[in-house]
N, C-alpha and C positions, 0 to 999 in steps of 0.2 A: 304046445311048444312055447306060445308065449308065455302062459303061468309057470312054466320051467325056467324062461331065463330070468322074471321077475325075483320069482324063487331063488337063482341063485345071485343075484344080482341084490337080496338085501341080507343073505348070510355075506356077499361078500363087505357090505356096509356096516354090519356089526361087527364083523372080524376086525375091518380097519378103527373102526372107535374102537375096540379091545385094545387093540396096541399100545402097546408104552406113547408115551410121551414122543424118545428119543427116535423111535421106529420109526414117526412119522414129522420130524424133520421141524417139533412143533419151534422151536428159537432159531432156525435157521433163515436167518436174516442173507438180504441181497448182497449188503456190504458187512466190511468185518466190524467190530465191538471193539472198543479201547476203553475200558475202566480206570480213571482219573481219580488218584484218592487226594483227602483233603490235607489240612494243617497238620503236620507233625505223621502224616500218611509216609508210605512204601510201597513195595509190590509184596514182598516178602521177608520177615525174617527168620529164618530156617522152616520148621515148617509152618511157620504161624503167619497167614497172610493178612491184611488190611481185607478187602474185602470176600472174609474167612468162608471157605467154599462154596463162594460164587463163580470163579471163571470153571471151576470143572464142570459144576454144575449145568449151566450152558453150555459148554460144547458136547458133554451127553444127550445135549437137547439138541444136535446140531449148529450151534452159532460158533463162527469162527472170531478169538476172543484174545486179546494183546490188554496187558494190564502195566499204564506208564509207568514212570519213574521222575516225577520232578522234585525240585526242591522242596523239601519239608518246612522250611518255614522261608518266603518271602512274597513281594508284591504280584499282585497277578500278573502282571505284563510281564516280569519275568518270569512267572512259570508258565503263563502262558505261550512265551516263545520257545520255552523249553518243548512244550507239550506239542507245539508247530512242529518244530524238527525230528520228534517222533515219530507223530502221524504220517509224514512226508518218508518217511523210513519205512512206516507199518505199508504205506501204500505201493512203494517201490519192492518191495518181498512179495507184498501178493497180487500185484499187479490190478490192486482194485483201483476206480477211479475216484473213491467214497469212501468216507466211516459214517461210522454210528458213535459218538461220542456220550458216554454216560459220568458223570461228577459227584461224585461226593463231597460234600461237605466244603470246602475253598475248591472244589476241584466243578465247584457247580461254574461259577464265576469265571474260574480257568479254562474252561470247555465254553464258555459264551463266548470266549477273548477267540479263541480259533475260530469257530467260525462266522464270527463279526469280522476279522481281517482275512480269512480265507473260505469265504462259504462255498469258493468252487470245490472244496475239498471235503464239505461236511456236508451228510446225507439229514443226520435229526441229532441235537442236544437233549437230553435227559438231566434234569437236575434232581437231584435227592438230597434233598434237606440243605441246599444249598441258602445260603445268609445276602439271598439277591436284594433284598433293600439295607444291608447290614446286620449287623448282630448287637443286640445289648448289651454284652459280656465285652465286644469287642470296646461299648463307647465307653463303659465303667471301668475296663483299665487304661484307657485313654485320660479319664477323667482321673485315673489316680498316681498315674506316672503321665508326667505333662512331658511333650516332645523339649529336648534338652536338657532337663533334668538330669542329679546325679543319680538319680532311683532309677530309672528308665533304663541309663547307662548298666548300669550294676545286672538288674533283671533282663534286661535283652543280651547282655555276654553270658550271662548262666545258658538262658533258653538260646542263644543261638548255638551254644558249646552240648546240650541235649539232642537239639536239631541235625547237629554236625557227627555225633555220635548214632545218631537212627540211619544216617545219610552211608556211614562207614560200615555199618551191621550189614544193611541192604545193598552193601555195593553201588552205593549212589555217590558221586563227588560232588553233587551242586553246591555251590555256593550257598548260605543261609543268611536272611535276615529278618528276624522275628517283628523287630520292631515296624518292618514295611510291612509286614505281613499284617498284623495289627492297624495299621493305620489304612491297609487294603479294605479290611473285614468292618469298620466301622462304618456310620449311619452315614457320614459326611466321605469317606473314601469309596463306598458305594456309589453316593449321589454322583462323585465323577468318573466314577465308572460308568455307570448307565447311561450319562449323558453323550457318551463315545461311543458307548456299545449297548443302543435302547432293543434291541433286534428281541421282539418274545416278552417283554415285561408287559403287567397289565396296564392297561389306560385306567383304572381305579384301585383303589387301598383293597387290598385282599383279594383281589378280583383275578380273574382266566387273562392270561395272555393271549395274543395268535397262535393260532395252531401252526399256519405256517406262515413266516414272518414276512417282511419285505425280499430278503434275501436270499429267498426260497428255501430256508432251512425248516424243517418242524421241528417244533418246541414241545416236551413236556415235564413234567416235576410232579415229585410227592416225597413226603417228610408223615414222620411221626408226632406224636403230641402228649409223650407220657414217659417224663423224667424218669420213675424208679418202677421196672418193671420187670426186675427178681434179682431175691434176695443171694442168690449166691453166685453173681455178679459182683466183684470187689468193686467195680469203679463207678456203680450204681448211685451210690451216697455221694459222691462227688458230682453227678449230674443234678441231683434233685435238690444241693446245697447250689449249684450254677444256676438253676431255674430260677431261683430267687427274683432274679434279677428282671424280671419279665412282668413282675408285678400279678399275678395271676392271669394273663393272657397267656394263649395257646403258643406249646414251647416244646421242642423233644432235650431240652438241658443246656442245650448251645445255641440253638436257630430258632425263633419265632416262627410260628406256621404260615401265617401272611407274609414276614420276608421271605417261605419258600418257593412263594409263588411263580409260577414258569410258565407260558406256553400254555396247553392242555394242562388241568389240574387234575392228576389221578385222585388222590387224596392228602389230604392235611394233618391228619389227623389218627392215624394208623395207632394201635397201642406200644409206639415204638419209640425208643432213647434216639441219641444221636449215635450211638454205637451199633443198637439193634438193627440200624436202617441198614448196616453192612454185616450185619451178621456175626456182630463181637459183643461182649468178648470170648472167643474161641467157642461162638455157637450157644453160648450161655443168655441167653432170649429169655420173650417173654411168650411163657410156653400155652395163652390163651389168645394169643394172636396169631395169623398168617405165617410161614417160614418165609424170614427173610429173601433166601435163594428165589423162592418161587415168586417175588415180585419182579424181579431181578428177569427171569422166567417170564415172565407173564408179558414183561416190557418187549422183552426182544421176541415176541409171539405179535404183538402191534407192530413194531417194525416191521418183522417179515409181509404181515397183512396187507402196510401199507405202502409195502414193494420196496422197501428199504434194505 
């Protein structure tokens, strides 16, 4: 009798490892998911999404999953407040008392801002390639369009009139201002961000943040480190001429891998652009790495773990 129920007792433990992923509830996290895109980000424009089939993804997996909408180009505090009044939206529909906040790219920065000012509301931050000690690209247009200038003028009404147009495609109406957004993303507009919102950064240069901060919020982050990684990606050559700028230190084309640094460090270093990290353009990867999705996957697999 006992060899009978052992018996069945490990067909029935191999049946369940058989099961898909989705079967067994693997990203079905405590609290819901809010996917925060970066600069010049959306939720969607028709069917082409910002972080391109990542939310289905996940809730095949079981996680329940809301992807913002802030402004595409301004200072974090503003889009940070924006992204407040969402979550506080997301939370009244499903009656959670928590999220999960995940950031991409300025959206790493924006999800620090929430819950630094409201961490009763925030379960764990995720930041993905997020530019948390600044960006170099940000301090070289800094440095080449000086604040007041007529260039700055000229270039921040083009780009905030691009901005305004992504904002009308997506059904977004925010307000745009490129030029705070820049001055957000720089080495010096970081440093007074962090000093306001230190919650998760490391106490050394490249170094692990808290895992889980003063605040009680848990922290994690991971970024890619490899500008050009396939060719028939149009907007490939345009990362790997942005790398430049990084002097040959570790870089996915916009964000240095030590400014990605967060909380828990998954990794730094992934063979991924700053587009690959969200699974653009339209899925067009670098096809000897990890699928995007499944990191994406694999995070909201820790959350649940970790009772989030």
């Amino acid at each position: 009798m006992k060899k009978t129920l052992l018996k069945w007792l490990a067909v029935a433990m191999l049946a369940l490892c058989a099961l898909p992923s989705w079967a067994t509830g693997y990203a079905q996290t405590r609290y819901p998911i809010i996917l925060v895109h970066g600069l010049f980000g959306f939720d969607n424009i028709g069917p082409l999404e910002y972080f391109y089939g990542i939310p289905e993804d996940l809730r095949a997996n079981g996680a329940q999953v809301y992807v913002a909408q802030v402004a595409a180009a301004n200072s974090t505090e503003v889009r940070g407040e924006q992204l407040l009044t969402y979550v506080k939206q997301v939370l009244a529909v499903t009656g959670a008392s928590k999220v999960n906040l995940i950031g991409h790219s300025h959206g790493g920065p924006t999800v620090r801002y929430v819950a630094s000012v409201a961490p009763n509301l925030v379960a764990s931050v995720t930041s993905v390639a997020g530019p948390n000690q600044g960006a170099a690209l940000a301090d070289a247009l800094n440095g080449t369009l000086p604040a007041g200038s007529l260039s700055r003028t000229v270039v921040a009404t083009v780009v905030n009139g691009f901005a305004s147009l992504i904002g009308l495609i997506s059904g977004n109406n925010a307000s745009q201002n490129s030029s705070a957004a820049l001055n957000s993303l720089s080495s010096a507009g970081m440093a007074r961000f962090n000093a306001a919102h230190p919650e998760g950064l490391p106490t050394s240069s490249c170094g692990q943040g808290p895992a889980v901060a003063s605040n009680g919020v848990h922290y994690w982050s991971w970024s890619g480190a490899q500008p050009y990684t396939n060719a028939l990606d149009p907007l490939d050559p345009a990362l790997a001429l942005t790398s430049l700028v990084y002097s040959g230190a570790k870089n996915d084309g916009l964000v240095g891998s030590c400014s990605s640094h967060l909380g828990t460090v998954i990794r730094d270093d992934y063979g991924m652009n700053h587009l690959d990290e969200v699974n653009q353009t339209a899925g067009i990867v670098n096809w000897f790495e990890v699928d995007p999705k499944s990191l994406f996957r694999n995070q909201a697999n820790r959350l649940k773990n970790a009772g989030l």
